[in-house]
N, C-alpha and C positions, 0 to 999 in steps of 0.2 A: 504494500500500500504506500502510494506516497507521502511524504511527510507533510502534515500541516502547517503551511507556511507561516500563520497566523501567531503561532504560538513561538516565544523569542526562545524557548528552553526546547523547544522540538527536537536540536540537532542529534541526543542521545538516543531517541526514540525511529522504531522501524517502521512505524505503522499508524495512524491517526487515533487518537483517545477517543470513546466509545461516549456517544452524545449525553449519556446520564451522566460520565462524569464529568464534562465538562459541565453541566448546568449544577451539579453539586458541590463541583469546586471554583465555579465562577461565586466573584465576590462585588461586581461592578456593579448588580441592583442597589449596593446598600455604600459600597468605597466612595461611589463618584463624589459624595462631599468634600470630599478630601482633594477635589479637583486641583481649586486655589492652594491649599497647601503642597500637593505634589509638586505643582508647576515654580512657585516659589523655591522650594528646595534644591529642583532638579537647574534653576535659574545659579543660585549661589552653588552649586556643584558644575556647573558647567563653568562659573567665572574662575574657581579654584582651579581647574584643569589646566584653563590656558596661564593663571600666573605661573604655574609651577610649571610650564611647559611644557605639558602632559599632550598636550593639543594647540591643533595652532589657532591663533588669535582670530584668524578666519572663520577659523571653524565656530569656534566661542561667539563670533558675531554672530553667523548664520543658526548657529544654535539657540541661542537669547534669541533673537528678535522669529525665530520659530515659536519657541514657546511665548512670546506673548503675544505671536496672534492667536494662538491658541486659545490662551486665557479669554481673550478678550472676544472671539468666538462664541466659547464656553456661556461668558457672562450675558451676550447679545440673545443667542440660541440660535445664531447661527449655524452653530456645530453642536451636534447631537451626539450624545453618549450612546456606545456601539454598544447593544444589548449581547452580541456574542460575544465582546471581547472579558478575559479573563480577570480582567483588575483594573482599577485607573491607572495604574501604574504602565501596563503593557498599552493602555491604550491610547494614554498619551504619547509614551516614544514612536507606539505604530502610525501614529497620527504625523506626526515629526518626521520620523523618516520619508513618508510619504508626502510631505509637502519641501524637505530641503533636499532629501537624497542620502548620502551615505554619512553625512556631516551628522545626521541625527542618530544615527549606529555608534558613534562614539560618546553617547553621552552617559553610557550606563560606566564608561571603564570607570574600574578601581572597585564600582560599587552593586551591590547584592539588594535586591525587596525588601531583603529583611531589615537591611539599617537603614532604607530608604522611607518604609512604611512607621520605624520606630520613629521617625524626623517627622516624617506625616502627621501621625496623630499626637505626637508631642507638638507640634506646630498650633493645631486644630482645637488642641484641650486649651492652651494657655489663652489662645482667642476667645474662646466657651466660657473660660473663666473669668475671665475679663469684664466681659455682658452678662454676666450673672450677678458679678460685684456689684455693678451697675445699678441695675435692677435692685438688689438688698437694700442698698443706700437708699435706693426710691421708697422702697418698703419703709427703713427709719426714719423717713422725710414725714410720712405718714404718719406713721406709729406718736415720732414726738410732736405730731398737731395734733392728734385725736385727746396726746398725755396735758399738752398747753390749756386745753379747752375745759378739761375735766377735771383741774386739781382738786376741787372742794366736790365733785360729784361722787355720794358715798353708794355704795353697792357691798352686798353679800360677799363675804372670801369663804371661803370655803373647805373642804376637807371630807374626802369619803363621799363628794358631792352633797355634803348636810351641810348647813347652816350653819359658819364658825365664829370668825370674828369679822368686825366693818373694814374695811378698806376702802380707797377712793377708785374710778375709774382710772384715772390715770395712776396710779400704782399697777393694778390690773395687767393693763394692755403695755407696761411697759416692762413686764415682764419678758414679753416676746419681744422686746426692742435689747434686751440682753440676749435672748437665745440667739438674733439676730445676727448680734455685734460678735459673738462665738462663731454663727457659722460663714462670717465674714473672715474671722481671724483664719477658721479653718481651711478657705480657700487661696489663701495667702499661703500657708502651710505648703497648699499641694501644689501654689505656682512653685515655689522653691521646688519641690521634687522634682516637678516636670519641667524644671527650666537646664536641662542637662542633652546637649548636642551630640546625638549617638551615630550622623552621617561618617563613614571612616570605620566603621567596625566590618565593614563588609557581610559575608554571610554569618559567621561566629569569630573569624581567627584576621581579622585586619585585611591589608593591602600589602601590596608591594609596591607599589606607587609612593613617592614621596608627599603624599596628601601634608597638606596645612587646613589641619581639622579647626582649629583656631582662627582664619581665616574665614570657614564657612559660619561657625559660630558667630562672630563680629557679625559677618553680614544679617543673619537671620534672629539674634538679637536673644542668642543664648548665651548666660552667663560662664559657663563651662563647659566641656565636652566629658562623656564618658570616660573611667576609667579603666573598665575592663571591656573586650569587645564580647566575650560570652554573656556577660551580663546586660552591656549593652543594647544589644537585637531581642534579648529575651525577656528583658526586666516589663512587666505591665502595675506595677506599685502605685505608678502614678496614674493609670486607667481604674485601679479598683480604688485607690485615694481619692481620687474625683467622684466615682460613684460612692464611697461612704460619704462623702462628703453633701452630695446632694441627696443622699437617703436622709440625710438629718435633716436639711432644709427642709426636707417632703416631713420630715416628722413634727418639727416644729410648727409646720404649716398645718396639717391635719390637728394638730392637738388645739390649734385656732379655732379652727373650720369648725371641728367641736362643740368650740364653745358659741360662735357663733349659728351653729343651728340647735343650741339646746337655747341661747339668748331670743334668737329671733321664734319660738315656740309660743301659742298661745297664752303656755303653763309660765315662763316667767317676762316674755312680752319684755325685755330688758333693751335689745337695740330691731330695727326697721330697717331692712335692706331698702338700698335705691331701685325701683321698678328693673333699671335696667341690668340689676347683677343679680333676678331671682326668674322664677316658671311660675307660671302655668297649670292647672290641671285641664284634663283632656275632657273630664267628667262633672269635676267638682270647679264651679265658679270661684266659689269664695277663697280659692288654695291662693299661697301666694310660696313657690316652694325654695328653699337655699340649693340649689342642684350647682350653683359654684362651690360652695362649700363642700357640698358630697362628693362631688367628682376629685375634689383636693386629696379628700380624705381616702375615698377609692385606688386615685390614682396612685397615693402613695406603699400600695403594693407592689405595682409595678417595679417600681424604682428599686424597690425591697429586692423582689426578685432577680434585677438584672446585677445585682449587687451579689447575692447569691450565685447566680451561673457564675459569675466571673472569678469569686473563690474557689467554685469546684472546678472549672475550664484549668485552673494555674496551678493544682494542688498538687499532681502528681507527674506533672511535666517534665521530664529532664533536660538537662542543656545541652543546645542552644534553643532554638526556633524549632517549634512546630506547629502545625498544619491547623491544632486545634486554636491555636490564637488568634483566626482569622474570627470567632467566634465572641471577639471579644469588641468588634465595632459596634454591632447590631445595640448590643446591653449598655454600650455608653451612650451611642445617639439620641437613643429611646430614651435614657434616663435626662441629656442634656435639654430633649426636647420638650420632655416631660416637667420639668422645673420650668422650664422658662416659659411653657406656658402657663402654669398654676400661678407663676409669678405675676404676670402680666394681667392674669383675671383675678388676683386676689388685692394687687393694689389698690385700683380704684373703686374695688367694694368695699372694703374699710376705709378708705377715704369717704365716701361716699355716704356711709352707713350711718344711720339716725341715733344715736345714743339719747334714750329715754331714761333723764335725769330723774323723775317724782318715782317712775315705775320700779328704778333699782332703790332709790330712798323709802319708799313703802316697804321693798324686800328684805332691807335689811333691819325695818324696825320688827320682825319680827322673829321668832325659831330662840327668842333669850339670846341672841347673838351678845349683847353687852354683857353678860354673865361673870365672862372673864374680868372684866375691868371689875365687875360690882366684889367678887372675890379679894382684886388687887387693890380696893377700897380698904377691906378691914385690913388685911396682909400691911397697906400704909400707918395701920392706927396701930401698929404692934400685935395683931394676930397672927402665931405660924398660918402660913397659906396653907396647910393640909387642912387644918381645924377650919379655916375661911374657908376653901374648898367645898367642907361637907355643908356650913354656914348654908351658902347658896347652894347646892346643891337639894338641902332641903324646902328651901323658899323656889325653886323651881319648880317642884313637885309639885307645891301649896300653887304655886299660878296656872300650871297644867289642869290639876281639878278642877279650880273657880276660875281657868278660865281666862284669864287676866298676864298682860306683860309687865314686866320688871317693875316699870313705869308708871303701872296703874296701882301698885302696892301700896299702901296706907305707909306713912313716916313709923307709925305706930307699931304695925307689924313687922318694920323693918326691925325697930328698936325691940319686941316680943324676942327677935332670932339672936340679937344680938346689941348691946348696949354701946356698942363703939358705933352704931347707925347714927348720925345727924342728917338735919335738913340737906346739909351737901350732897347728899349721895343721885338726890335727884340731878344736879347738873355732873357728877363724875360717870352717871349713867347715859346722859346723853350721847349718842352716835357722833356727832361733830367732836364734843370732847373724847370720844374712845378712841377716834381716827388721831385726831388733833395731835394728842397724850402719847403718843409714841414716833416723837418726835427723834428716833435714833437711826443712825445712819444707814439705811435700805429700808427701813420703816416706810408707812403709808402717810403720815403728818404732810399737810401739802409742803411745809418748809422741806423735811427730808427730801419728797418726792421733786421738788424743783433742784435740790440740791444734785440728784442724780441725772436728771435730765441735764444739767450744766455736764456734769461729769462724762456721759452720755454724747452730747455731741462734742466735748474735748476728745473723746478717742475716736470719733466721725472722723473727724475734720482732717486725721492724717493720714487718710483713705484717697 
């Protein structure tokens, strides 16, 4: 059989590869993203060739200005990605060769797929990461207008989902404006990992070419190149880095989404989505449903899982490069595409979103949420807090039967439980003063609470 022309590795082969595997080992349905960064790389690998003489400066021209009409092709739609060809990788050279001639045959010397595709998607993730940052920061643009607005708005905190103690809205929701600022730091983390230039490893064992890996670096705007070339072509650390990295996002996000569809719930009616960030029912008029939220919360299995394939894809792999880690684009794409859309639709539904001040201040005047503080009352006048503890504890009980909040107890029957009760206790009980009164550093007191928003956009700001 003759040899298939098409394919660049054909030469060892007698006979043409059987059409199931070429469509099982074609990767160019799901690579071609990786267009731009192919083309980029193969650009700073072709200038490296002709400094070091590897090639002549001729060719370097004709080579460059092939690839960027390519590019620029690509971007227009000019030129359409070959659904047979085997990778972007092959299809770009094939594309090359066939519009300069034999000048685009020389563009691969020195170098292997394998350290070619490790440049790719380390090229591809550092950009990924980049607009995601992005994005976060948009997210805490948010987060600290929603926290500005609501310093004094008090609402239910919680615990075990029951009724704990008061906090403000903006304490609340600036919660996630720390998860936030972690999974901002955390992307910063995995630029550093993936900012390591692995062109120059070749297949597993280098070149013989005198490459200036250093040279290619500079150009493409890697801080370092690899150290080892086995490790090199084979390392994906910073592929599953990126995906834990976006599973937390998706996690901190879900854990939102959460509370914003147990908020936006008949049952606590605490915030109002914008018309335009909810559904629909097909049956039911009256619905008005959070399907942004759910979908966040859904989606963030996915994410879950391509985080999972990709540890078991790398678990028992041995070095260098193999076949299986062609398997590991699909599970970052999906997860990169994944965030950035939840991102995109969850900003401006909390921007957006109606925070019902009276609705959460009715919620937290009840469940004896002040409890604690009424405790921290005698506990001030010189009672161990175990004995104050059982104090209220048993005046809880006494409002349970009859019925009645903290609030609505006679001075009388305070002083019945315990002689250290005065007139005071009515304003130490008060929700403003319980919030107020815990004026200590991450506390919900609007002073702490502004205190950290200050703090909060001091560690933005050097993003």
């Amino acid at each position: 059989m003759p040899a298939d022309s098409n394919k660049l590795w054909q030469g060892r082969f007698a006979g043409t590869s059987a059409k199931e595997v070429d469509v099982f080992n074609s990767s160019i349905s799901f690579d071609h993203v990786l267009f731009e960064e192919d083309i980029t790389g193969s650009i700073a690998h072709a200038n490296m060739l002709g400094q070091q003489k590897i090639i002549s400066e001729e060719d370097v021209h004709s080579i460059v200005n092939g690839l960027q009409g390519i590019l620029k092709d690509l971007k227009s739609g000019e030129l359409a990605f070959d659904p047979d060809a085997e990778d972007i990788h092959m299809f770009t050279e094939s594309v090359l060769t066939e519009r300069i001639g034999d000048a685009g045959k020389k563009l691969h010397t020195g170098r292997s797929r394998n350290d070619q595709v490790a440049l790719d998607l380390r090229l591809y993730v550092k950009k990924k990461i980049i607009g995601i940052k992005e994005q976060l920061l948009q997210f805490e643009e948010v987060v600290i207008s929603q926290a500005e607005k609501h310093l004094h708005t008090i609402m239910p905190g919680y615990t075990h989902l029951q009724i704990a103690q008061p906090v403000s809205f903006a304490h609340h929701i600036l919660a996630y404006g720390q998860m936030i600022l972690r999974d901002i730091n955390r992307l910063e983390e995995v630029m550093d990992h993936t900012d390591v230039m692995p062109l120059g490893n070749g297949a597993l064992a280098g070149t013989t070419y005198p490459f200036d890996r250093q040279y290619v670096a500079d150009q493409l705007g890697f801080s370092e190149v690899s150290a080892n070339s086995l490790d090199g072509v084979s390392d994906r650390d910073f592929v599953i880095d990126t995906t834990y990295a976006l599973s937390m996002i998706m996690m901190h996000l879900s854990r939102l989404s959460e509370e914003i569809i147990l908020w936006s719930s008949q049952e606590f009616r605490f915030v109002e989505l914008n018309d335009a960030f909810a559904t629909g029912s097909s049956i039911m008029p009256q619905k008005k449903n959070p399907d942004v939220a759910e979908l966040v919360r859904g989606k963030t299995g996915r994410v879950y899982g391509n985080l999972q394939t990709l540890l078991t894809m790398m678990k028992g792999l041995p070095l260098a490069y193999n076949k299986d880690m062609q398997e590991d684009k699909e599970a970052l794409f999906d997860s990169i595409s994944t965030v950035t859309l939840a991102l995109s639709a969850m900003i401006p539904m909390i921007d957006t979103m109606n925070v019902k001040k009276e609705r959460m201040r009715e919620a937290a005047s009840k469940g004896f949420i002040n409890a604690t503080d009424c405790a921290d009352y005698l506990t001030k006048k010189g009672l161990p807090f175990r004995e104050a503890y059982g104090v209220i504890g048993g005046l809880v009980k006494y409002c349970i039967e009859k019925d009645l909040t903290l609030e609505d107890v006679s001075l009388e029957k305070y002083q019945s439980l315990n002689a250290l009760f005065e007139e005071d206790i009515f304003e130490a009980i008060k929700l403003e003063t319980c919030v107020g009164k815990r004026n200590i550093e991450g506390g919900p007191a609007p002073e702490a609470v502004a205190k950290q928003l200050r703090q909060l956009k001091r560690k933005l700001s050097r993003f």
